[in-house]
C-alpha positions as CSV (number, residue, x, y, z in Angstrom):
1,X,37.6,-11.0,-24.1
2,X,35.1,-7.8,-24.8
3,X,33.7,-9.4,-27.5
4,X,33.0,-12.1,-25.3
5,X,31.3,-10.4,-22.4
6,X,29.0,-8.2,-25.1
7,X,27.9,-11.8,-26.2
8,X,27.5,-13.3,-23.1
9,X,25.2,-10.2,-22.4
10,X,23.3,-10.4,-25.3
11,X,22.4,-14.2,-24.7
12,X,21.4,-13.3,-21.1
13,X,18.9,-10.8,-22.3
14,X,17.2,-13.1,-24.7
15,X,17.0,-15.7,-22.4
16,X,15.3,-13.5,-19.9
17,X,12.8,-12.2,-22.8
18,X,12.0,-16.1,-24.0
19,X,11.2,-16.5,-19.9
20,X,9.3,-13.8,-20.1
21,X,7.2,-13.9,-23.0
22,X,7.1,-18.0,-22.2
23,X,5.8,-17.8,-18.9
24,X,3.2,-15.0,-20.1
25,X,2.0,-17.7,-22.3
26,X,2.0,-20.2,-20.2
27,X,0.1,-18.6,-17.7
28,X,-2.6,-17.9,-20.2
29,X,-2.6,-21.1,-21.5
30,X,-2.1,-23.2,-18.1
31,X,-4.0,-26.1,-17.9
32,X,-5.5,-26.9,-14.0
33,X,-2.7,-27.4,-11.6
34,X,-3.8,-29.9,-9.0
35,X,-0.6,-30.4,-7.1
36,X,3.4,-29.4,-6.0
37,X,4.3,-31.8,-9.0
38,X,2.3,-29.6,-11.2
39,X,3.2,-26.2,-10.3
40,X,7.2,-27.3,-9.9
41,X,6.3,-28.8,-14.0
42,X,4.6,-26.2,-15.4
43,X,7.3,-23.4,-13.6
44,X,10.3,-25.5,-14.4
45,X,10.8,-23.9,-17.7
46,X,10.5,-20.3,-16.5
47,X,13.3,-21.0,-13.9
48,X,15.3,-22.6,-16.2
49,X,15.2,-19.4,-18.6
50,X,15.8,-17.2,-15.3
51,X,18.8,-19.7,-14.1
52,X,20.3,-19.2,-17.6
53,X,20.0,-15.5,-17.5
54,X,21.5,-15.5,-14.0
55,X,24.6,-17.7,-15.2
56,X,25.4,-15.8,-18.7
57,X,25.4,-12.7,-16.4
58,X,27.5,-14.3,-14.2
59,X,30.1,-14.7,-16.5
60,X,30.0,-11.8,-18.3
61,X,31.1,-9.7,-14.5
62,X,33.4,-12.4,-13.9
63,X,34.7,-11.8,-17.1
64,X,35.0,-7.9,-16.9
65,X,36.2,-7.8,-13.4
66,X,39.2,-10.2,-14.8
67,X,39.6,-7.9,-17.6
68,X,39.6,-4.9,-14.9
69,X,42.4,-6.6,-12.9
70,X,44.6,-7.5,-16.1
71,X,44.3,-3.1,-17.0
72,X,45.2,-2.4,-13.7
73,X,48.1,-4.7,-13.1
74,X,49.3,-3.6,-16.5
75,X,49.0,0.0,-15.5
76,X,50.6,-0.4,-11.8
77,X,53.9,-2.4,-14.3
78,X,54.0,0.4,-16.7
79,X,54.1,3.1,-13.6
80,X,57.1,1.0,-11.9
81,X,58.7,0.6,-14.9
82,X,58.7,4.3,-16.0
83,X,60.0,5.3,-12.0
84,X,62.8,3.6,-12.4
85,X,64.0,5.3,-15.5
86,X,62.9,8.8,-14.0
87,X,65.8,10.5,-12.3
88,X,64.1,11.7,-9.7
89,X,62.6,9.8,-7.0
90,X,58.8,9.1,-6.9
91,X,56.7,10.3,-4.1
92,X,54.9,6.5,-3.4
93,X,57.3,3.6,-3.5
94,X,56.5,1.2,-6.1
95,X,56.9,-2.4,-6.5
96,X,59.3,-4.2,-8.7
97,X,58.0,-4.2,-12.2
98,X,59.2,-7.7,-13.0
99,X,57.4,-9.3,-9.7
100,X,54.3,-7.6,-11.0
101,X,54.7,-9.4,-14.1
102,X,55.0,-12.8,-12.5
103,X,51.9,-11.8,-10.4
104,X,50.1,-11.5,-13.7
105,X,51.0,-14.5,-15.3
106,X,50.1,-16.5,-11.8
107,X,46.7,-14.8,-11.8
108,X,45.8,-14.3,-15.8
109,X,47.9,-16.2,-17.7
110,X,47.1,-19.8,-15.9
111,X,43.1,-19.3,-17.1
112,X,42.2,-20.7,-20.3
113,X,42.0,-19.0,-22.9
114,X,38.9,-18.6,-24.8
115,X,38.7,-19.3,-28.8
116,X,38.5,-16.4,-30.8
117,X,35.2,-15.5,-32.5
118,X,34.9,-15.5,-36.1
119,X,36.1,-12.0,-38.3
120,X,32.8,-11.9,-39.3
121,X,30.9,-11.9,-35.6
122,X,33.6,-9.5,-34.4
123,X,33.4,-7.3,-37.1
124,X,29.7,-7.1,-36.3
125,X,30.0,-6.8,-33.0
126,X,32.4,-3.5,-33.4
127,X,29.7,-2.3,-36.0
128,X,26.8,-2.7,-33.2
129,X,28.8,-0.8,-30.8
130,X,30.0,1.8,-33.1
131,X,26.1,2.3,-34.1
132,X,25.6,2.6,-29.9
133,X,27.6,5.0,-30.1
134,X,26.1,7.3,-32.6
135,X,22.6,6.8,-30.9
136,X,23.8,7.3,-27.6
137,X,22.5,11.0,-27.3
138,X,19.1,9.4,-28.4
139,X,18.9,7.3,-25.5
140,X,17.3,9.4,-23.1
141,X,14.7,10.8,-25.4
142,X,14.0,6.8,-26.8
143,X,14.3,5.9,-22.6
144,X,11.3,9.1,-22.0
145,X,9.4,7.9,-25.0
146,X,9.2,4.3,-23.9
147,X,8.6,4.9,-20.6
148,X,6.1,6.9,-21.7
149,X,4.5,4.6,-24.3
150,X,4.8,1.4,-21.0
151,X,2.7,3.5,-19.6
152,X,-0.3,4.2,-21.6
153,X,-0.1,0.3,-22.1
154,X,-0.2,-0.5,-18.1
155,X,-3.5,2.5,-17.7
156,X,-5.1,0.1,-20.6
157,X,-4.6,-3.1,-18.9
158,X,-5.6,-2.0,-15.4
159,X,-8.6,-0.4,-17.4
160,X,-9.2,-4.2,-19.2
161,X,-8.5,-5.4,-15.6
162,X,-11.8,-3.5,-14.4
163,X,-13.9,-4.3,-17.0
164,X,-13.3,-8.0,-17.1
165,X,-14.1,-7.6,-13.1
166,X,-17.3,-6.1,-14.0
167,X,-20.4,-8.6,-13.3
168,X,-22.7,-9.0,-15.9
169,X,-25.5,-10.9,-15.1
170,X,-26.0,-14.5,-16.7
171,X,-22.1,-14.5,-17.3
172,X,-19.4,-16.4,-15.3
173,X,-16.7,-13.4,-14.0
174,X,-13.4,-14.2,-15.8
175,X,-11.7,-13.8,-12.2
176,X,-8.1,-15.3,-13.9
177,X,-8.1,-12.8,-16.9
178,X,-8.9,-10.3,-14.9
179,X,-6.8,-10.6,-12.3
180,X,-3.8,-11.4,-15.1
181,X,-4.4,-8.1,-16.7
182,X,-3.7,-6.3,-13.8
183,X,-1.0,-8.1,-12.6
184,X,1.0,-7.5,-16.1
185,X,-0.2,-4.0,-15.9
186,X,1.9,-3.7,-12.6
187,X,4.8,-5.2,-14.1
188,X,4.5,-2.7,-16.5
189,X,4.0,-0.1,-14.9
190,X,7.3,-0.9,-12.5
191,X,9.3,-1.0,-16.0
192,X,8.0,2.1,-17.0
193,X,9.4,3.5,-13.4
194,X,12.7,2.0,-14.1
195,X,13.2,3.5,-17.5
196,X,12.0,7.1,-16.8
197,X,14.5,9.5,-15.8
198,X,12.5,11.6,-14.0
199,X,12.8,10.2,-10.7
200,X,10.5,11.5,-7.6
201,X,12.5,11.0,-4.2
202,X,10.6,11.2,-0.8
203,X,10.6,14.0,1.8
204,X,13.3,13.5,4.3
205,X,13.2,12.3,7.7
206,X,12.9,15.9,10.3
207,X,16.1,16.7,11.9
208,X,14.4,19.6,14.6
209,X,13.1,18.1,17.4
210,X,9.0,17.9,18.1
211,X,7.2,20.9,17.9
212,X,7.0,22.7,21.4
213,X,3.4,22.3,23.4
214,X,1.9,20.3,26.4
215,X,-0.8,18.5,27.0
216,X,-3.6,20.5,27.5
217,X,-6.1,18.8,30.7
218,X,-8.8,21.0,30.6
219,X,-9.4,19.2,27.5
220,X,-7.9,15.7,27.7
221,X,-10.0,15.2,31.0
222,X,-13.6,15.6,29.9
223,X,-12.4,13.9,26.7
224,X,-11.1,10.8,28.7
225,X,-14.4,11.0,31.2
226,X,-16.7,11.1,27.7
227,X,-15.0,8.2,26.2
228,X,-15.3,6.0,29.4
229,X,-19.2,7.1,29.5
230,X,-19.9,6.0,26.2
231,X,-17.3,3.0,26.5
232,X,-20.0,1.9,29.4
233,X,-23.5,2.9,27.1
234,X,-22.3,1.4,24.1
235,X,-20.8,-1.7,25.7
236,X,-22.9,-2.5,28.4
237,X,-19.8,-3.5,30.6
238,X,-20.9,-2.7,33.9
239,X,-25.2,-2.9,33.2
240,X,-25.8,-0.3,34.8
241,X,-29.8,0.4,34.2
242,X,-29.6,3.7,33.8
243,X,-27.2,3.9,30.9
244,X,-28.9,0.5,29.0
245,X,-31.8,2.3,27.5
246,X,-29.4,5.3,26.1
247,X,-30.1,5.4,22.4
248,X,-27.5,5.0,19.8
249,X,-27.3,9.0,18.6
250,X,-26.8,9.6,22.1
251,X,-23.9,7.0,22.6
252,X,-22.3,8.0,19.2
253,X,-22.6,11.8,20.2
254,X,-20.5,11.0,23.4
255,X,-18.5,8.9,21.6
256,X,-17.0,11.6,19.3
257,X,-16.9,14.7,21.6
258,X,-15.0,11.9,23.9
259,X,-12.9,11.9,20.9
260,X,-12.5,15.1,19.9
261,X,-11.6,16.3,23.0
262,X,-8.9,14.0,23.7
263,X,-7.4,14.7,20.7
264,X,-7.3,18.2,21.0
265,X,-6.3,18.0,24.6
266,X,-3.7,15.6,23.3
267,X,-2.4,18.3,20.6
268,X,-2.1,20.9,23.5
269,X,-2.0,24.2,23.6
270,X,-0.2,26.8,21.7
271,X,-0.1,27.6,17.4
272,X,2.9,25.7,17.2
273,X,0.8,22.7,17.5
274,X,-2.4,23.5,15.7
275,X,-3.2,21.4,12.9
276,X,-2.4,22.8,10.0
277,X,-4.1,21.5,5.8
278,X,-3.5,24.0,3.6
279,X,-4.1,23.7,-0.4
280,X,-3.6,26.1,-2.7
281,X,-6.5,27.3,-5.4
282,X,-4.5,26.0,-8.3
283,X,-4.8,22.2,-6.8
284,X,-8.6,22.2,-5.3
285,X,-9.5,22.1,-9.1
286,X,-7.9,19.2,-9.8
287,X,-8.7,16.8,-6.7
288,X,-11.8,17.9,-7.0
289,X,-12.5,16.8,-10.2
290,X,-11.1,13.2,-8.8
291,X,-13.2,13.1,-6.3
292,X,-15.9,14.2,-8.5
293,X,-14.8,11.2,-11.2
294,X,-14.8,8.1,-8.0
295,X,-17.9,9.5,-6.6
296,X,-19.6,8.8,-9.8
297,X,-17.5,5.3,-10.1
298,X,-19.1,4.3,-7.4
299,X,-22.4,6.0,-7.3
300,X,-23.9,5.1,-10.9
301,X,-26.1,2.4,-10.7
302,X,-25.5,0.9,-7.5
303,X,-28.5,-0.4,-6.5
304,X,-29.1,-1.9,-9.9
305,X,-25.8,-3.3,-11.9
306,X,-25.2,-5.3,-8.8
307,X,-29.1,-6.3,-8.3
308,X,-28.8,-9.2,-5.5
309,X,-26.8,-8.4,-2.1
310,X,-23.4,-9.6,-2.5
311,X,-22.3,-11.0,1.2
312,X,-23.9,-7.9,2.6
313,X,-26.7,-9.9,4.7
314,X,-24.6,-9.6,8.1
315,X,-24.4,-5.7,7.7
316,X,-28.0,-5.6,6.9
317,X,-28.4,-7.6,9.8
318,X,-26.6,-5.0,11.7
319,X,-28.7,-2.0,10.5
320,X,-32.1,-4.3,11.1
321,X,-31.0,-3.6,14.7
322,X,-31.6,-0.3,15.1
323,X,-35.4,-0.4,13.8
324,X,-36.0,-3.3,15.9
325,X,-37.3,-1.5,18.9
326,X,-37.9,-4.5,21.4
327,X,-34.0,-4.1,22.7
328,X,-31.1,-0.7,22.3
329,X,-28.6,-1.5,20.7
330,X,-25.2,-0.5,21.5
331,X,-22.3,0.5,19.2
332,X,-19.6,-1.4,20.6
333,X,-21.1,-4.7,20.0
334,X,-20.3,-7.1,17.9
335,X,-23.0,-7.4,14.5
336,X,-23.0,-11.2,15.3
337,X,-21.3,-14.3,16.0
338,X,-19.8,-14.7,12.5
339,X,-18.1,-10.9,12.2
340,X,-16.3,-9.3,15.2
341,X,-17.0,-5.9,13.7
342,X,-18.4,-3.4,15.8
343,X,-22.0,-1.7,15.3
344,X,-20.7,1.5,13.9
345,X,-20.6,1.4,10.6
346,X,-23.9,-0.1,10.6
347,X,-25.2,2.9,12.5
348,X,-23.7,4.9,9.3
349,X,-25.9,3.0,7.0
350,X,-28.9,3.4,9.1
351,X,-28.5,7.1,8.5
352,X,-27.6,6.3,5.0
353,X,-31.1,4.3,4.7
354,X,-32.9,6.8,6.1
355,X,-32.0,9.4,3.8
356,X,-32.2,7.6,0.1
357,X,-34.1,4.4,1.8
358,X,-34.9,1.1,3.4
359,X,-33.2,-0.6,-0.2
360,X,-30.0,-1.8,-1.5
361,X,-29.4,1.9,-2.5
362,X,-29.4,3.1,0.9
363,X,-27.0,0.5,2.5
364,X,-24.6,0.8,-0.4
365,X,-24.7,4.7,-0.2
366,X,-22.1,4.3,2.9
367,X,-19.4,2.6,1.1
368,X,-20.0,5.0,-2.3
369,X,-18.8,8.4,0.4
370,X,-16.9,6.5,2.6
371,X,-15.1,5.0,-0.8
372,X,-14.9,8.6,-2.1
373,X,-14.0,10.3,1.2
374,X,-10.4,7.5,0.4
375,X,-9.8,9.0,-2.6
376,X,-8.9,12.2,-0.9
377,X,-7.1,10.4,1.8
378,X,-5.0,9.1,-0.9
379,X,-4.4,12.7,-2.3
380,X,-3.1,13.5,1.5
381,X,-0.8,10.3,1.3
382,X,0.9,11.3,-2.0
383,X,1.0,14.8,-1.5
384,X,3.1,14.0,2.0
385,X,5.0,11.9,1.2
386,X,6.4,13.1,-2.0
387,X,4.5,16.3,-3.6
388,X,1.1,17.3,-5.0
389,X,1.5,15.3,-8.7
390,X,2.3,12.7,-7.0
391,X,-0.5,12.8,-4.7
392,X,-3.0,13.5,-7.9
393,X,-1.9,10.6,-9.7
394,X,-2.2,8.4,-6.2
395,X,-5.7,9.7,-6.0
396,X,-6.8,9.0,-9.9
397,X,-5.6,5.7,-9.4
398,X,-7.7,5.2,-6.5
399,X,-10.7,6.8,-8.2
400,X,-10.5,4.0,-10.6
401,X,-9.2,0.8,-8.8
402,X,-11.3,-1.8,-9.8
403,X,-10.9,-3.7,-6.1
404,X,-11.5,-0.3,-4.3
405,X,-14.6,0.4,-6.7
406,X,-16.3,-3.4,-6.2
407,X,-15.8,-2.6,-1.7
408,X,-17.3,1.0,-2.5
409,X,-20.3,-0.1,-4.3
410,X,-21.5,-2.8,-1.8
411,X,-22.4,-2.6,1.4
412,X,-19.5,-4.4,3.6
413,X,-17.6,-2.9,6.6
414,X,-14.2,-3.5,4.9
415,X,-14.4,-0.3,3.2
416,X,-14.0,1.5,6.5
417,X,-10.5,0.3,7.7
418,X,-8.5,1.7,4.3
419,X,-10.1,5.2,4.5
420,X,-8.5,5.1,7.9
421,X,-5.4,3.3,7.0
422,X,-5.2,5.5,4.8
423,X,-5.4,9.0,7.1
424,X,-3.1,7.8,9.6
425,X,-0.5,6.8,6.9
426,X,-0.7,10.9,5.5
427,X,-0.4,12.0,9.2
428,X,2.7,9.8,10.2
429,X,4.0,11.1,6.3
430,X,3.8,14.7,7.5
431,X,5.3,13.6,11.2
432,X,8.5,12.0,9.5
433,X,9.1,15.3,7.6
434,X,7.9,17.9,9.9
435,X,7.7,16.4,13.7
436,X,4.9,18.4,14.5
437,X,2.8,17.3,17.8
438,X,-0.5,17.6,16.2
439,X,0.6,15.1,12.8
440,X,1.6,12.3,15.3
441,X,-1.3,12.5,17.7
442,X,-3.5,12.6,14.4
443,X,-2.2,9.5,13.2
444,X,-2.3,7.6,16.7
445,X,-6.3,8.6,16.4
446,X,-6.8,7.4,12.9
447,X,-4.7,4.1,13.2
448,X,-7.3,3.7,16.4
449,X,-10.3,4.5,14.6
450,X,-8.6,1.3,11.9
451,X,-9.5,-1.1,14.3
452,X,-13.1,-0.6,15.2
453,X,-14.2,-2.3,11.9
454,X,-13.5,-5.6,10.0
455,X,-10.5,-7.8,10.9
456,X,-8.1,-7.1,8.4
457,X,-7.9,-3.3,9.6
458,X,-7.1,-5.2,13.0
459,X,-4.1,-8.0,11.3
460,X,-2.9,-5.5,8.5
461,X,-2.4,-2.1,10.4
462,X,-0.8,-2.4,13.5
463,X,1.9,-4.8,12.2
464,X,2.4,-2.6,9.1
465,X,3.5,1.0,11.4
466,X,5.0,-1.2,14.1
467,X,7.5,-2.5,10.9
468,X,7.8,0.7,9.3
469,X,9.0,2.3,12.8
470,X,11.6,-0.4,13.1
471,X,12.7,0.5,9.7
472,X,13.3,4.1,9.6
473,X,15.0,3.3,13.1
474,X,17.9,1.0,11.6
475,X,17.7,3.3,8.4
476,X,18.2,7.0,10.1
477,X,19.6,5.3,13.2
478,X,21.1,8.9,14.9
479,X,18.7,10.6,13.1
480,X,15.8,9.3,14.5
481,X,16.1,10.7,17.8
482,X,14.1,13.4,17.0
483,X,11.3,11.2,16.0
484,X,11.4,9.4,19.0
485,X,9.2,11.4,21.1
486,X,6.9,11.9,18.2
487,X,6.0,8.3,17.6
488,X,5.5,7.4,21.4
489,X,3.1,10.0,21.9
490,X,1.3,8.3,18.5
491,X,1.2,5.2,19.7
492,X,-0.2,6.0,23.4
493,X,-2.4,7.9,21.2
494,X,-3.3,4.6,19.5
495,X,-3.9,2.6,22.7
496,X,-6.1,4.8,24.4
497,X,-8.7,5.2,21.4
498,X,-8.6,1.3,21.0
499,X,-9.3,0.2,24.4
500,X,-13.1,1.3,23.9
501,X,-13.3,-1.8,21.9
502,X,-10.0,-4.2,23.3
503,X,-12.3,-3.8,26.5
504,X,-15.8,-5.4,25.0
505,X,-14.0,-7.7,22.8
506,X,-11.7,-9.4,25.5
507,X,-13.6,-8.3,28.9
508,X,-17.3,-9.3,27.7
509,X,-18.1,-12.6,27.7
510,X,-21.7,-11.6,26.6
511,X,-20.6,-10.9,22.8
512,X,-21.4,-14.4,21.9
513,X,-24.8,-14.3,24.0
514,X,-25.6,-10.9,22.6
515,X,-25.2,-11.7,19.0
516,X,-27.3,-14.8,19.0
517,X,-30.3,-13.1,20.9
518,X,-29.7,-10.7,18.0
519,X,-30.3,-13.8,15.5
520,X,-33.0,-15.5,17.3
521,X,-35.1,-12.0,17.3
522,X,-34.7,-11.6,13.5
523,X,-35.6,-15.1,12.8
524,X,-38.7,-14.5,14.8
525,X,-39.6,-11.2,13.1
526,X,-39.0,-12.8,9.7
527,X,-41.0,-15.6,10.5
528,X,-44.2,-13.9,11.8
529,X,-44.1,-11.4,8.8
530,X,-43.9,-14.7,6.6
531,X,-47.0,-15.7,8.2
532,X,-49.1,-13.1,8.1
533,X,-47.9,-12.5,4.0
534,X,-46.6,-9.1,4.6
535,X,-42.5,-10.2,3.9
C-alpha cells in the first residue's frame, strides 16, 4: 500500500505540471474568446489536469490515513496482548485483544485489495526512496538555491513586464504579453516564497493599552475653526461675498494649518504621545539611493518619451483654472462634470508649472515627486510591518513597478490616493504593534487626506481598513481590546478630515453648474485665441 500512495503522488504531480505548463501555453497561444462557451472550452483542459491532481491526492491521504489506522490498531492488539501475559496489572485498562482483531478485519480486511506492482516498479521505487534518503541533508541547501534562482527569474519577468509596457511610438503596446509576464512573474515569485526557509513573520498585535495623553483644545479648537473657514472659501457653501474672492494660496494655507492643528491637538499633550520616525545612519544610505533610482524612473524624459497627453486634458483643464482670472477658483470643487476629483492636486501642478513650465513637463513634474515621495511611504509600510529589509525590498519594488512608473510619469490625479493609502497603511502598521496615540490619529489623517482625489482612493480605502479591523478583531478576539480605543480615535479622526469635501460633494448642488461654467469659459477662450491665430 506505500508503494501505492508514492505512485499515486507522483502521478498527481505530473498532472499538476502538464496543467501547468499546458495552460501557460495555451494562454500564449489563445485564440480570441468571444463567449462563456469559449472560455469554459478553452479552460476545460486545465481543470481537468487540476481535477486529476485533486483526485490522485485524494487517494493517496485516504490511502495513508487507512494505513495509519491498520499500525495503530495493530499496535493497541499487540499492547493488550502483551498485558495479559504481564503479571502485574497495567495502569490503563485495555480492550480484549481478540475484539480488536475482529474490529480490524470489519474495518480493513472488507476493502479490496489492490494488485501488487511489478518487482521491477517496486524495486525502483525503494531505490528512489533510498536515494531520498541520501540527499535528504541536501534539501535545504537545493530548497535555498532554487528559491533563490525563482527569484532572479520572477525580477527578469517583471523587468520584461515593464519593457513590453513601454510605448514606443508607431508601435501597437503588446498589453497581453505584458501583462502575462508579470502575472507569471508573481506566480513565481509566490513559489520562490514557499520554498525559502527563511521565513519573515509580522510584528505582533500590542498587548499595553494606548499610550497615556488627552486631547489638547488649545490646539484642536483653532484647528477645527481653520478647517471650517477654509471648508466655506474653498467651497463656496454659504456665498458669502467676502470669502468668494479669497485666492487659492490663501484657502490652501488655511486649509493645512486647519490641518495641522487638529492633528496635533488630536495627538495631545505630553512625550508619550509625540510622533516619533527614527532611522538609523546605516539605513538612510540605502532608501536613499531608492528614492534616488524611482526619481530618475520617473523623471527621464517625461515630457518627451510620452510626447502627446495621455488622458491628462481634464487635469490640464483643472490647472487652466487658476490662470483664468475672470472667476477664483476654489479647491474643493470639483475639476468638472466628468471627474469628482477635487481642485487640489491641480493646484499642485500649477506650482509644478510654474516652476519648470506652462508644458507637459511641468504638469507631469507632480506625479514624478508625488510618485517618488510613495516610494518612501512604501519603505515606512515594510519597515512597520515586518523590519527594515523588508521595507527596502518593498520600496525597490515600488521604484520599479511598471504600473506605478506609467501613473508617475503622466499627469493624472490617481497618483495621489496610493501615496496616501500608502501612509495611513505604515501608521495603522505601527498602531497594531505599538498603540501609540499619535500612530492612530496619523493614520485617521492620511486615510482622510485618500479621499480628496480620484474615485478609487474613495471605493478602495475605506472598505479595505474597515475589513482589515474586522479581521484582526475575529483573529486577536481578547487581544484586541487594547486596540480598541486606538482605532476609534482613527476613525473619528477620518471623519472629521473628510467632511471638508462629504459637505461640497453631497450638500452643493452647484458642482454640476460650476463645472460646466468652467467648460463654457475654456471653450470661449480657446475659441477667441483660434481666431485671432495666437493658439
Amino acid at each position: 500500500m506505500k508503494s501505492w500512495i508514492i505512485v499515486l503522488r507522483i502521478v498527481g504531480m505530473l498532472l499538476f505540471l502538464v496543467a501547468v505548463v499546458g495552460g501557460l501555453i495555451r494562454v500564449i497561444l489563445a485564440p480570441e474568446i468571444t463567449g462563456w462557451l469559449d472560455a469554459f472550452d478553452y479552460m476545460l483542459p486545465i481543470l481537468g489536469g487540476l481535477a486529476g491532481t485533486a483526485l490522485c491526492f485524494g487517494l493517496a491521504a485516504g490511502l495513508e490515513g487507512l494505513l495509519g489506522l491498520d499500525e495503530k490498531l495493530n499496535a493497541l492488539a499487540e499492547r493488550s496482548a502483551a498485558a495479559e501475559l504481564a503479571t502485574v496489572t497495567p495502569e490503563v485498562s485495555l480492550p480484549d485483544p481478540s475484539g480488536i482483531q475482529v474490529l480490524r478485519e470489519r474495518l480493513i480486511g472488507r476493502l479490496p485489495q489492490l494488485p501488487r506492482l511489478p518487482p521491477v516498479v517496486r524495486s525502483a521505487i525503494e531505490a528512489l526512496k533510498d536515494r531520498l534518503r541520501r540527499l535528504r541533508r541536501f534539501l535545504p541547501i537545493v530548497r535555498s538555491v532554487t528559491a533563490a534562482g525563482l527569484t532572479l527569474i520572477a525580477i527578469l519577468l517583471m523587468v520584461i513586464s515593464g519593457i513590453l509596457f513601454q510605448p514606443v511610438q508607431g508601435v501597437l503596446t503588446p498589453v497581453d504579453e505584458a501583462t502575462l509576464a508579470a502575472l507569471v512573474g508573481g506566480l513565481v515569485l509566490l513559489a520562490a516564497l514557499l520554498l525559502s526557509k527563511r521565513k519573515v513573520e509580522a510584528r505582533q498585535a500590542a498587548e499595553q493599552p494606548l499610550s497615556a495623553g488627552r486631547i489638547n483644545l488649545v490646539l484642536l479648537i483653532p484647528g477645527l475653526l481653520l478647517l471650517v473657514l477654509g471648508t466655506e472659501m474653498s467651497a463656496d457653501l454659504l456665498q458669502i461675498d467676502l470669502l468668494e474672492t479669497v485666492s487659492a494660496d490663501v484657502q490652501f494655507v488655511i486649509l493645512f494649518a486647519g490641518l495641522v492643528l487638529f492633528a496635533a491637538g488630536m495627538i495631545g499633550a505630553g512625550r508619550r504621545s509625540r510622533l516619533r520616525l527614527r532611522f538609523s545612519r546605516a539605513e538612510l544610505l540605502p532608501i536613499l539611493a531608492v528614492f534616488l533610482l524611482g526619481f530618475v524612473v520617473r523623471a527621464y524624459q517625461v515630457d518627451t518619451l510620452i510626447h502627446v497627453p495621455v488622458d491628462e486634458g481634464h487635469f490640464a483643464l483643472g490647472v487652466y483654472d487658476f490662470y483664468f482670472h475672470q472667476w477664483t477658483t476654489h479647491l474643493l470643487t470639483t475639476i468638472s462634470g466628468f471627474l469628482p476629483a477635487t481642485m487640489i492636486y491641480s493646484y499642485w501642478n500649477l506650482w509644478t508649472a510654474q516652476l519648470w513650465g506652462r508644458d507637459l513637463l511641468g504638469l507631469r513634474m507632480a506625479n514624478v515627486i508625488i510618485g517618488s515621495l510613495t516610494v518612501l511611504a512604501t519603505y515606512g509600510v515594510g519597515r512597520a510591518l515586518f523590519n527594515r529589509r523588508i521595507g527596502l525590498l518593498c520600496a525597490l519594488i515600488m521604484a520599479t513597478f511598471p504600473a506605478h512608473v506609467f501613473y508617475s510619469r503622466v499627469s493624472m490625479g490617481q497618483i495621489s490616493d496610493p501615496f496616501f493609502a500608502a501612509l495611513a497603511v505604515m501608521f495603522a502598521a505601527r498602531g497594531f504593534h505599538r498603540n501609540q496615540r499619535s500612530d492612530w490619529v496619523m493614520m485617521g489623517v492620511c486615510l482622510g487626506l485618500s479621499q480628496y482625489f480620484f474615485e478609487g482612493g474613495r471605493l478602495l480605502f475605506p472598505p479595505v481598513f474597515i475589513a482589515w479591523i474586522i479581521l484582526i478583531a475575529l483573529v486577536l478576539r481578547g487581544k484586541f481590546k487594547p486596540l480598541r480605543r486606538g482605532i476609534f480615535l482613527a476613525f473619528f479622526t477620518t471623519v472629521i478630515v473628510i467632511t471638508p469635501d462629504v459637505l461640497y460633494d453631497v450638500g452643493d448642488t452647484r458642482a454640476v453648474y460650476h463645472a460646466r461654467e468652467c467648460i463654457r469659459h475654456r471653450h470661449a477662450y480657446l475659441r477667441t485665441r483660434v481666431s485671432r491665430g495666437t493658439g
